[in-house]
C-alpha positions as CSV (number, residue, x, y, z in Angstrom):
1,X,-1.2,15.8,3.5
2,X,1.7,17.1,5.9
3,X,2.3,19.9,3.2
4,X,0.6,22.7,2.5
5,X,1.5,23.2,-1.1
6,X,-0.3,20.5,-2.0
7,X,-3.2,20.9,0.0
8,X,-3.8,24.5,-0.5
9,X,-4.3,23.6,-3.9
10,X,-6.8,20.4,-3.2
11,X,-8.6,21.9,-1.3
12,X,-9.8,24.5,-3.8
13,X,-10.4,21.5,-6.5
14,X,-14.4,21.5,-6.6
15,X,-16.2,18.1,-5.2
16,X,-18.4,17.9,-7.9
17,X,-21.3,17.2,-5.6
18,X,-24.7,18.6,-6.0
19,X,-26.3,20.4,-3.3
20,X,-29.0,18.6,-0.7
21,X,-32.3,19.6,-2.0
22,X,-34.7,21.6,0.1
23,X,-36.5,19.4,2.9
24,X,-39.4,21.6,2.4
25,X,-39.5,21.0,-1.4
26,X,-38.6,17.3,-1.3
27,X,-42.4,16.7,0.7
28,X,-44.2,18.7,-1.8
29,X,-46.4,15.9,-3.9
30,X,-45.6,15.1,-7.4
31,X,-48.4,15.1,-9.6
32,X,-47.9,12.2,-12.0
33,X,-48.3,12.5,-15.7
34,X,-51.3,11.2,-17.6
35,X,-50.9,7.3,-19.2
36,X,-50.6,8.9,-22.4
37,X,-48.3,11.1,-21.8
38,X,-45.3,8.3,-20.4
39,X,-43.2,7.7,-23.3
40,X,-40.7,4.1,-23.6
41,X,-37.8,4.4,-22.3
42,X,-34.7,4.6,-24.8
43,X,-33.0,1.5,-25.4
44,X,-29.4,1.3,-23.6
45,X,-26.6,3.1,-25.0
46,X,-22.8,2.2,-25.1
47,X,-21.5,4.4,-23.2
48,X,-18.0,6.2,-24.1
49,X,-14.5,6.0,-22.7
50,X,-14.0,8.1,-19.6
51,X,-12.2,11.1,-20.4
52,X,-8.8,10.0,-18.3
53,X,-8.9,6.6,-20.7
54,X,-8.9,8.6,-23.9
55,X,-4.5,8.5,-23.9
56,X,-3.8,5.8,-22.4
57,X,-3.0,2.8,-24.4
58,X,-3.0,-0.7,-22.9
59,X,-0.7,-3.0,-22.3
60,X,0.5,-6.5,-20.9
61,X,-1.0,-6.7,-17.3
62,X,-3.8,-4.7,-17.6
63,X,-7.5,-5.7,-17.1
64,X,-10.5,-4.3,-19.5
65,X,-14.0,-4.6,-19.1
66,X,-15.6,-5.9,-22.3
67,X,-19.2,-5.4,-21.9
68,X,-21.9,-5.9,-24.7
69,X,-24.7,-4.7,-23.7
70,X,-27.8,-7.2,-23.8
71,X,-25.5,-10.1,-23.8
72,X,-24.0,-10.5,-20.9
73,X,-22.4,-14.3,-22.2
74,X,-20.2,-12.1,-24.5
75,X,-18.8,-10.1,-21.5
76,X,-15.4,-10.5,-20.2
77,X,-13.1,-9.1,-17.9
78,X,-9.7,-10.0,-19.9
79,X,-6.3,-9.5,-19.2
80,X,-4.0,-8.1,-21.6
81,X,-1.3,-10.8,-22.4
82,X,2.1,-11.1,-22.7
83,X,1.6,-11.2,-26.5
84,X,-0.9,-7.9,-26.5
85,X,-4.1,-9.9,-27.1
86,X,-7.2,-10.2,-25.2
87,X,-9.8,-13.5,-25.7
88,X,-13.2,-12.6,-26.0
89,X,-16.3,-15.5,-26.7
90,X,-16.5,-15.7,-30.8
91,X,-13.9,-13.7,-31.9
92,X,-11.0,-15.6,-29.8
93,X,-8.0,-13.7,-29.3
94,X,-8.1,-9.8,-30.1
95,X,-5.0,-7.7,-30.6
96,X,-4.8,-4.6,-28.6
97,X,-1.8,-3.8,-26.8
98,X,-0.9,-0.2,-28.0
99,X,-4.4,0.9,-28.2
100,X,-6.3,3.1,-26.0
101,X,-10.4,2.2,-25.2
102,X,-12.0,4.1,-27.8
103,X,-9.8,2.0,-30.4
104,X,-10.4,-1.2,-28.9
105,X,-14.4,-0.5,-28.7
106,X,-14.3,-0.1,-32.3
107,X,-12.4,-3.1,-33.1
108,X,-14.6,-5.2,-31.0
109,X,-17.6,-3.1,-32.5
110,X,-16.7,-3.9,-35.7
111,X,-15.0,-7.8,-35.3
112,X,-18.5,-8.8,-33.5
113,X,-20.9,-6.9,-36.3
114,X,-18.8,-8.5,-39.3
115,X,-19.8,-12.2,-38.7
116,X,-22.0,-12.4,-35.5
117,X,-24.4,-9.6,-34.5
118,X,-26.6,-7.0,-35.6
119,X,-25.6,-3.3,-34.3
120,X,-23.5,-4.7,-31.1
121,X,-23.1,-2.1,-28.3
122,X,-19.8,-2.6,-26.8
123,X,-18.4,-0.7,-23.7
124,X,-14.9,-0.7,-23.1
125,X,-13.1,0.5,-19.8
126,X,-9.9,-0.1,-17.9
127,X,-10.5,-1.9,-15.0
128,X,-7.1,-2.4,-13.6
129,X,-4.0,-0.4,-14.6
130,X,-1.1,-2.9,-14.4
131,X,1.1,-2.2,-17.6
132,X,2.9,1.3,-17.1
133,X,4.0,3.3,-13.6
134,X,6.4,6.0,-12.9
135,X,8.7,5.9,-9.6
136,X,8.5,7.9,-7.2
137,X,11.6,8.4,-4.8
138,X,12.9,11.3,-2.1
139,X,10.8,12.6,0.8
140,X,7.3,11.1,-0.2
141,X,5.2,9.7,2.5
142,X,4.4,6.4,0.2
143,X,7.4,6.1,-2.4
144,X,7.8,3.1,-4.6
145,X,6.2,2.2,-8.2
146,X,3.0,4.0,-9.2
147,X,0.3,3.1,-11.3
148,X,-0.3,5.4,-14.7
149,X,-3.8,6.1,-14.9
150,X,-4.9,7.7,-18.4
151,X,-3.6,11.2,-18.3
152,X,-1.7,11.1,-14.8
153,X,-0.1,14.5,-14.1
154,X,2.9,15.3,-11.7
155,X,-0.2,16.3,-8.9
156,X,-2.0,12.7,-9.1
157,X,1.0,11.1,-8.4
158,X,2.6,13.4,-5.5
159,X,-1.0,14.3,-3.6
160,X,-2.7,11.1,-4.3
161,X,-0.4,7.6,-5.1
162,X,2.5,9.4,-3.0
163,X,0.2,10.5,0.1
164,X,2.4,14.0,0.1
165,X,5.4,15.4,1.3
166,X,7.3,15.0,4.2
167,X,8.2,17.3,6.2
168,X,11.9,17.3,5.3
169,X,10.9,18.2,1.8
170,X,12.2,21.2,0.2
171,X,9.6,21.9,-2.7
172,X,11.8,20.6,-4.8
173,X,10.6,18.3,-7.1
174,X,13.5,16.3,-9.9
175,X,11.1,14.3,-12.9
176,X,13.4,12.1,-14.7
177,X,12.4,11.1,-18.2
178,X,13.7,7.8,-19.4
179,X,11.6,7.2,-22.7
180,X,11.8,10.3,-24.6
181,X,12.4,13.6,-23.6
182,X,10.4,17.0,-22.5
183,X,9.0,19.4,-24.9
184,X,12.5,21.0,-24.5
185,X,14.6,18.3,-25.7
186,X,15.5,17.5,-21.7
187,X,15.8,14.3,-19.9
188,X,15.3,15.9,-17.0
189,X,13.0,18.1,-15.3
190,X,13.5,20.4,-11.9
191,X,10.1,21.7,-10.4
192,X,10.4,24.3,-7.4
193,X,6.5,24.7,-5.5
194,X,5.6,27.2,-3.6
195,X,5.1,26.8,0.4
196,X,1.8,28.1,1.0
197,X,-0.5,29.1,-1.5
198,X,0.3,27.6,-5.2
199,X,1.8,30.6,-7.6
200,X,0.6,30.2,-11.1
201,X,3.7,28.4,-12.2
202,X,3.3,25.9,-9.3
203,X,0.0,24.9,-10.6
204,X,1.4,24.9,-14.5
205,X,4.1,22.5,-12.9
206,X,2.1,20.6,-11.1
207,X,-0.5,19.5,-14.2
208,X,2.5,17.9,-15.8
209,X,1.8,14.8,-17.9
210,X,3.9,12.0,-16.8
211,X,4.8,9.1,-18.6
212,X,5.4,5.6,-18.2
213,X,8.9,5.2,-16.8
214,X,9.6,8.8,-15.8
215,X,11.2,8.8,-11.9
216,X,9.8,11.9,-9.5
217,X,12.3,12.3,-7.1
218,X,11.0,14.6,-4.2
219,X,14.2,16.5,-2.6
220,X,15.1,16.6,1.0
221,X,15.4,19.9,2.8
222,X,18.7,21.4,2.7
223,X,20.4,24.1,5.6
224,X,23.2,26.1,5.9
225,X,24.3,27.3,9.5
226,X,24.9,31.2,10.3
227,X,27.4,31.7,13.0
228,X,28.8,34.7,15.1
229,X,27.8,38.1,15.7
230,X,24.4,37.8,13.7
231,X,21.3,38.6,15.3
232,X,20.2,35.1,15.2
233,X,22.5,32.6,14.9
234,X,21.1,29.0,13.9
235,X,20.3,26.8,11.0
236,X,18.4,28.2,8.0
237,X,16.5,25.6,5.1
238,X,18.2,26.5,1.1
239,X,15.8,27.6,-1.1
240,X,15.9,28.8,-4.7
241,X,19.3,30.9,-4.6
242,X,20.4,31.3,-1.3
243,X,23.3,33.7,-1.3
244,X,25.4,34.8,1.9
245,X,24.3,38.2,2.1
246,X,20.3,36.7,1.8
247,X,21.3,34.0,4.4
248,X,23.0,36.6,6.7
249,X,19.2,38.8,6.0
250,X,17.4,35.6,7.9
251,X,19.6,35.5,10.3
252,X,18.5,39.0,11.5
253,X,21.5,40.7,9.9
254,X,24.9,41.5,11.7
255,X,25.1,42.8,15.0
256,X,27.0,46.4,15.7
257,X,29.9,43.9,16.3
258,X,29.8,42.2,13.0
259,X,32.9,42.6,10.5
260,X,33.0,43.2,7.2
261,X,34.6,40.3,6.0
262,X,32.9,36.7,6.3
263,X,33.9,33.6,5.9
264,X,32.2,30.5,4.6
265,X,33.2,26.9,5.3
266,X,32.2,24.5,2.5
267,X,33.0,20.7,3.3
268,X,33.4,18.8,-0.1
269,X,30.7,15.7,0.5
270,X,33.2,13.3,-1.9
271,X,36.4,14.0,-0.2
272,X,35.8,15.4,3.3
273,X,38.1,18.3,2.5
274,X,37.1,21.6,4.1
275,X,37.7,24.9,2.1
276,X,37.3,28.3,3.0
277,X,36.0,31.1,1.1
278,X,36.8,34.8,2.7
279,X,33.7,37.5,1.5
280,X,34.2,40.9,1.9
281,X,30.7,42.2,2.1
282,X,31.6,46.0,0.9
283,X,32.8,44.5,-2.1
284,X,29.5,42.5,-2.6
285,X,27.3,45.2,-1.6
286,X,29.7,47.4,-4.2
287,X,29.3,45.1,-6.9
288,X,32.9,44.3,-7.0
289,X,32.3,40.6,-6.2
290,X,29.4,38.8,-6.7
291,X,27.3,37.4,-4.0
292,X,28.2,33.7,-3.3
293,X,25.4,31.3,-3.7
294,X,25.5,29.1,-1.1
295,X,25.3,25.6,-1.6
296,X,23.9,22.8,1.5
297,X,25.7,22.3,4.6
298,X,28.0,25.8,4.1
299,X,28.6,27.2,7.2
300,X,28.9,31.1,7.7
301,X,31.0,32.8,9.7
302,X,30.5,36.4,10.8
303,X,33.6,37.2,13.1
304,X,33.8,40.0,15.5
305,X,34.7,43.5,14.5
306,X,37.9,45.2,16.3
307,X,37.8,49.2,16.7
């Protein structure tokens, strides 16, 4: 990852791996158990849906793993068809676009006990996800069409499918919902991260469900340009609400030459035409006028003071 947002919070996600046992304990001899003591082992179990599988309901284009246990003739790897159906040996073609794994165990469960065998163990999994993506577009390091996978949230698609940020990226992340809308009746979403470690809202954000059709559009970096008698003059990246007075703050404030009144150059991106807007920072700093927000590309102007 070339951003840390993301990666600060990766890196905390636990591996999941046990730890190496002891070398001294692994030589230590194992006293077997008495014959009478070994009991048979249990017969095979079907084995349930992995907990990412559990929402996501199949489609055309995807590929399943039908597997009943102790007959490996009855096992397929079928595609979903055009017309939502699957063909399995005996039972022919089975309906299940629309259905998520644990369903379509159960209906193969059940269609094979009915007329053909006693107590079937079926397992069911997802072996290729081909029928649902999101898009992801902006300053990603692998944009393009991705993959739903069960429950995908905004952070599979950005850290994993997407590879990261660039680093022109501002943070700023733009989820466009074109079936249905979010739990706030919006079409669209805006998602501001964090640059370093991830704030408690980041990670909220960033465990967003997405669904099948949303577009993640990942922002480009933004500036606006300080000029005159600042302390340090130079180009300084837009976030959240940058305002002259905070722009003029990273710019090391004004030197003892600085006036009062600023001006801002804004350059309309549609037309070309330049306007400019005159600040008189007593009157900001009064609360007489507010504090502009500055939008990208603005240019600000400190101009020298005469005595």
């Amino acid at each position: 990852m070339t951003t840390t947002l993301l990666v600060a919070l990766l890196v905390a996600l636990p591996l999941g791996q046990e730890p190496p046992a002891d070398a001294s304990t692994a030589l230590e001899p194992v006293e077997s158990p008495a014959p009478q003591d070994i009991e048979p082992a249990p017969a095979a179990e079907a084995e349930g849906p992995a907990p990412s599988e559990l929402e996501y309901q199949v489609g055309s284009g995807d590929v399943l793993e039908v597997e009943v246990i102790g007959n490996d003739d009855l096992s397929r790897l079928p595609t979903v068809q055009t017309n939502g159906a699957i063909l399995l040996p005996l039972l022919g073609e089975v309906q299940v676009a629309g259905l998520n794994v644990a369903e379509i165990q159960r209906k193969v469960t059940n269609l094979l006990e009915k007329d053909y065998l006693v107590n079937p163990q079926v397992v069911v999994k997802v072996s290729q996800y081909n029928s649902q993506y999101v898009t992801v577009v902006g300053e990603v390091n692998s944009p393009g069409r991705k993959p739903l996978r069960g429950r995908t949230r905004l952070i599979d698609v950005l850290a994993e499918a997407a590879e990261g940020f660039t680093t022109n990226a501002s943070g700023v992340v733009v989820i466009t919902r074109e079936d249905g809308t979010f739990p706030g009746g919006e079409r669209t979403l805006t998602v501001r991260l964090s640059r370093g470690t991830p704030s408690l809202q980041d990670q909220i954000n960033l465990e967003l469900p997405l669904r099948n059709g949303d577009i993640i559009t990942a922002s480009q970096k933004y500036f606006v340009t300080v000029d005159g008698e600042v302390n340090k003059p130079g180009r300084y990246a837009v976030e959240s609400d940058l305002t002259v007075t905070g722009a003029l703050s990273l710019a090391g404030g004004r030197t003892r030459f600085g006036a009062d009144d600023v001006r801002v150059r804004r350059k309309d991106p549609d037309t070309g035409e330049v306007t400019v807007i005159k600040i008189d920072l007593d009157d900001v700093r009064d609360g007489k006028k507010p504090d502009l927000a500055l939008l990208p590309n603005d240019v600000i102007d400190v101009p020298r003071r005469f005595f």
